[in-house]
C-alpha positions as CSV (number, residue, x, y, z in Angstrom):
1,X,39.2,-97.0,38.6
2,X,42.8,-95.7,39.4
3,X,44.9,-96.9,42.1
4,X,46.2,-94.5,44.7
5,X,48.7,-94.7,47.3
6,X,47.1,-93.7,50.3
7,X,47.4,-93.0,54.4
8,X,45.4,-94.8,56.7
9,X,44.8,-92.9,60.2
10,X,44.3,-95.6,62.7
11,X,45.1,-95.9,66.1
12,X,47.3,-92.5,65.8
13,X,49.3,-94.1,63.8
14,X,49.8,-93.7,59.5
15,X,49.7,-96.6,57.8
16,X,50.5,-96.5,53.8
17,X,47.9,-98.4,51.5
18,X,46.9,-98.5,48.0
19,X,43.2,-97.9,47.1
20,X,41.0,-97.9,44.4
21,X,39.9,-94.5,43.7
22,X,36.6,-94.1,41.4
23,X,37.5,-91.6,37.8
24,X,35.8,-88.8,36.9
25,X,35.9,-86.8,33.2
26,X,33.9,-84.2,32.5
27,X,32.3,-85.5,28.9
28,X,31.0,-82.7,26.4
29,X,28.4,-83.2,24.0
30,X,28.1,-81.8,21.0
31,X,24.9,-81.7,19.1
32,X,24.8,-80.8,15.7
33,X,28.1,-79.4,15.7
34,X,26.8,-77.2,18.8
35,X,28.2,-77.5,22.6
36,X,24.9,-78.7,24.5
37,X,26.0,-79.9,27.5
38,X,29.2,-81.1,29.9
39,X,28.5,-83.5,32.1
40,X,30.5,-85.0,35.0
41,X,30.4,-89.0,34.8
42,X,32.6,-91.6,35.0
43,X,34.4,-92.5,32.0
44,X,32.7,-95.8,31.2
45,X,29.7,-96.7,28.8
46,X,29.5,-93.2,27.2
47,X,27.7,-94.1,23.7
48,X,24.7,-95.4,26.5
49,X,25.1,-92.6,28.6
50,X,25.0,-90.6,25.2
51,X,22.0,-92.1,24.0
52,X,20.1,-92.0,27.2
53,X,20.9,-88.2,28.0
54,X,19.3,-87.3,24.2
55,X,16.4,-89.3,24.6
56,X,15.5,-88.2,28.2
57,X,16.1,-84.8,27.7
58,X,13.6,-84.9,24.4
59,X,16.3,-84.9,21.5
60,X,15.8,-88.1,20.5
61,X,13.2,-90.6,19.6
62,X,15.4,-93.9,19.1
63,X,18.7,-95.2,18.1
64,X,17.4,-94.2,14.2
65,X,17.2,-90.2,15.1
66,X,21.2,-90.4,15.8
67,X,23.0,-90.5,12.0
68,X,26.6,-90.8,14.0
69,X,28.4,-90.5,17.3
70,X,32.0,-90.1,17.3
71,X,33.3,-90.4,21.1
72,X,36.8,-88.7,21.4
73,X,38.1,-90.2,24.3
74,X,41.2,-87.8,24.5
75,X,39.4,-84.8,25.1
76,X,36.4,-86.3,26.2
77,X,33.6,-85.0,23.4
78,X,31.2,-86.7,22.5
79,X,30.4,-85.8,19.0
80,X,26.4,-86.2,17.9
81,X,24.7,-85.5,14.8
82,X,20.5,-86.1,14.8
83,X,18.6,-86.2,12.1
84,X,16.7,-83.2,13.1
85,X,19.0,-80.8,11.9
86,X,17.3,-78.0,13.6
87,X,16.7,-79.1,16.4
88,X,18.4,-77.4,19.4
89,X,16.1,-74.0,17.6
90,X,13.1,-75.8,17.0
91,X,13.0,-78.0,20.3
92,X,11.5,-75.4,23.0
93,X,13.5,-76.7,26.4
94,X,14.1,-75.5,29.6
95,X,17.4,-76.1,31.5
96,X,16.7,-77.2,34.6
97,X,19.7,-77.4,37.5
98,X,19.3,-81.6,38.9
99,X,19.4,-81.8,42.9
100,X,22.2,-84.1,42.3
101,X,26.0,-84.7,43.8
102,X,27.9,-81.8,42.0
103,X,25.5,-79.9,39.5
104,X,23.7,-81.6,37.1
105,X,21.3,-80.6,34.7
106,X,18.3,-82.1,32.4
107,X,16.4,-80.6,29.8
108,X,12.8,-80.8,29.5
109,X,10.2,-79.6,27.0
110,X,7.4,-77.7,29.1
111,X,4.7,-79.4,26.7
112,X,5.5,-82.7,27.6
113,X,5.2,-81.7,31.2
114,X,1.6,-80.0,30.1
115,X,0.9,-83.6,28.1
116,X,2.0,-85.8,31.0
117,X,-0.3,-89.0,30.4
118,X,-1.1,-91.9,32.6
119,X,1.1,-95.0,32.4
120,X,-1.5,-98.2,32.5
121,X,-1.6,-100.9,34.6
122,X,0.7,-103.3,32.3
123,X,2.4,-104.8,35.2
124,X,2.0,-106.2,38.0
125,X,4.6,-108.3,40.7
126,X,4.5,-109.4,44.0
127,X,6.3,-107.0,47.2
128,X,8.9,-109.9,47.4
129,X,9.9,-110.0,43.9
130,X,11.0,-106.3,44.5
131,X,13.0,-107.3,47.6
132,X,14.8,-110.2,46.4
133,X,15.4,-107.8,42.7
134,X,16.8,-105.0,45.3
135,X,19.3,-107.7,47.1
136,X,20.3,-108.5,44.2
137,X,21.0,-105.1,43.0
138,X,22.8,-104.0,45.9
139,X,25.2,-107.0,45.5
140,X,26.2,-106.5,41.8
141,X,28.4,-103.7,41.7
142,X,32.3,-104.2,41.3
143,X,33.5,-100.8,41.5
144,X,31.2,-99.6,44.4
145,X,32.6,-102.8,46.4
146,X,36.3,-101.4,45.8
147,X,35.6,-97.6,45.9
148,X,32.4,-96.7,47.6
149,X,32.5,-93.9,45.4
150,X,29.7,-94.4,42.3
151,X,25.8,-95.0,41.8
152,X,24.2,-97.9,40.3
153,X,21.1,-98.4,38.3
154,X,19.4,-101.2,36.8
155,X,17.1,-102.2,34.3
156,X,15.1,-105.5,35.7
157,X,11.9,-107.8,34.6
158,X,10.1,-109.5,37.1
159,X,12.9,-112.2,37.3
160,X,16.3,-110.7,37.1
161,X,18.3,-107.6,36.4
162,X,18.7,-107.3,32.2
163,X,21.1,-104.3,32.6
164,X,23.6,-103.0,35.3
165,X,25.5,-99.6,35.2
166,X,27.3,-97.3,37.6
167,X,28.4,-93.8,37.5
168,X,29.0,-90.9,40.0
169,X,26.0,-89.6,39.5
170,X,22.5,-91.3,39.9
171,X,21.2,-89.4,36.8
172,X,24.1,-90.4,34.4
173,X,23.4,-94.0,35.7
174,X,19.8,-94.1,35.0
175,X,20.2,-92.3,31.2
176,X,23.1,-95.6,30.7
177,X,20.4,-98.1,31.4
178,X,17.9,-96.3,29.0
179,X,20.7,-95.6,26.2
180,X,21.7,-99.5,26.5
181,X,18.1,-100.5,26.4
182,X,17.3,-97.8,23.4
183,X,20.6,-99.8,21.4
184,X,19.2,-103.0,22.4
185,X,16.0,-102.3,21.5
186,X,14.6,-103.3,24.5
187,X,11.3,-102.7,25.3
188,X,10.3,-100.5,28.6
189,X,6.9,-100.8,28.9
190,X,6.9,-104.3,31.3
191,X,10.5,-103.1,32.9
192,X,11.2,-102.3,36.7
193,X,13.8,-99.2,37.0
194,X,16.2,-99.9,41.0
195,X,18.2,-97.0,41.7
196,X,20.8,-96.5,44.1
197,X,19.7,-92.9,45.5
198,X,17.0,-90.8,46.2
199,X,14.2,-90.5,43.7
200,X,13.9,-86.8,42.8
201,X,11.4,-85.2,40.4
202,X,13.9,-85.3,38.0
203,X,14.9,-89.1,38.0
204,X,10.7,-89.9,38.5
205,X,10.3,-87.5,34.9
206,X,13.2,-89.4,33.2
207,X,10.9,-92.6,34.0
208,X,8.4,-91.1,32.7
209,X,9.6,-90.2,29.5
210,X,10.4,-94.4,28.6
211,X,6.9,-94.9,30.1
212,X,8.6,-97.4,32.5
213,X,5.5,-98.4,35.2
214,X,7.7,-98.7,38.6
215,X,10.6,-97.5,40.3
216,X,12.4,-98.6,43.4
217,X,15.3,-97.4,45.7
218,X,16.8,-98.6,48.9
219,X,16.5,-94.7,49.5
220,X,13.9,-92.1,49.8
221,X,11.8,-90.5,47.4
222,X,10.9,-86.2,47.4
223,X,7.6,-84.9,47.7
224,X,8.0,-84.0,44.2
225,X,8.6,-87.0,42.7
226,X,5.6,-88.2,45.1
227,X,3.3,-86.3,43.4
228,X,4.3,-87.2,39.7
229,X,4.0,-90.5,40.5
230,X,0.9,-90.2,41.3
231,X,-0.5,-87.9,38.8
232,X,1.4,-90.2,36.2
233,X,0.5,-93.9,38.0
234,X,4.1,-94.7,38.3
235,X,4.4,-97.1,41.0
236,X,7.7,-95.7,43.1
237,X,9.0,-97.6,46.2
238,X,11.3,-96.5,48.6
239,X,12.9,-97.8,51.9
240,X,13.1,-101.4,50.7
241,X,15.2,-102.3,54.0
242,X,15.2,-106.2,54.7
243,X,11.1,-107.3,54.1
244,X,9.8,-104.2,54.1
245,X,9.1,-100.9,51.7
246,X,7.2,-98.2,51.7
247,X,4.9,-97.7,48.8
248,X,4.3,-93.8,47.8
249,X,2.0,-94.6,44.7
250,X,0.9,-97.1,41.8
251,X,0.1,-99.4,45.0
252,X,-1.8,-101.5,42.0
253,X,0.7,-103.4,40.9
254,X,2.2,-104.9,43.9
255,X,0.6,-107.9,44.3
């Protein structure tokens, strides 16, 4: 965060203040000594945000695939070499442009959308475990609180939030909780994704891909991300407003 002086227009009058204002860098990747990808984020917990970008978008398995990162902070590169050393030829991937603030974009390999398999029933929790995770949640971010300006995401059990992030946008946020679970070696398959926005196709297929059972937002889901849900038995919740949410699919596992 940066401080700003600022005017305040109240009352027809200008008043002179000075306000947090949340930072934005635009972070390059390179991939094998090849430009993949610049993304707009905010300028915190890059190695995650790194990690979770590669292994989302299919380039990595784990934390072993990466052989070293170097994160230049001055020009804001991010320096990658995998252990696949072909593998922005060999990987067949699609770009595809994310419905996010600003424009984003994923990759995805159109086999594991073909391959898409079902996500069993390995948890279960009760409705107000959600709620009271979600209150938490929305309580936990510093920089929101000053700035109003960035997304959080979380990476919860059944009792508490394990890992926080925020960045400006919802996707960056959600591929930090994944890279800092992937360097922790934390295992998804028991784990609750909360997100700040809406759930799009895009955010429901990065769940997918770390085989993480449910997904909850204060917000709204699409009709896309509806109907992977279902065909994957992801449980996604949206609308958790006071003691109630609406459940879209995976109805299972709420107890």
């Amino acid at each position: 965060m940066k401080n700003f002086e600022i005017i305040i227009f109240r009352d027809q009058r200008k008043i002179k203040k000075n306000d947090w204002i949340t930072e934005e860098i635009p972070l390059t990747i390179n991939l094998n000594e090849k430009e993949l990808v610049t993304l707009l984020c905010s300028p915190m917990d890059l190695k995650e945000l790194v990690f979770g970008f590669l292994f989302t978008s299919g380039f990595i398995k784990g934390k072993t695939d990466v052989k070293n990162l170097i994160i230049n902070q001055e020009r804001w590169r991010a320096n990658v070499d995998v252990v696949n050393e072909n593998i922005t030829e060999k990987l067949f991937f699609k770009r595809l442009y994310t419905s996010g603030c600003g424009k984003g974009v994923i990759y995805y390999n159109p086999l594991d959308l073909i391959q898409r398999m079902r996500i069993p029933l390995t948890l279960t929790i009760k409705g107000e475990e959600i709620i009271s995770l979600l209150k938490e949640f929305q309580r936990s971010s510093d920089e929101f609180k000053k700035t109003g300006a960035v997304h959080s995401a979380a990476l919860c059990n059944q009792e508490k939030i394990i890992i926080l992030k925020d960045d400006i946008g919802r996707h960056n946020a959600i591929d930090k909780i994944i890279g800092a679970a992937i360097l922790a070696d934390i295992n998804f398959e028991d784990k609750i994704i909360l997100t700040s926005g809406r759930i799009s196709s895009e955010i429901l297929l990065k769940t997918n891909r770390c085989k993480i059972p449910l997904i909850a937002s204060g917000s709204a889901p699409t009709n896309q991300a509806v109907k992977f849900a279902r065909e994957l038995n992801i449980t996604l919740i949206g609308f958790i407003r006071g003691n109630r949410m609406n459940i879209y699919s995976g109805e299972e596992r709420i107890k």
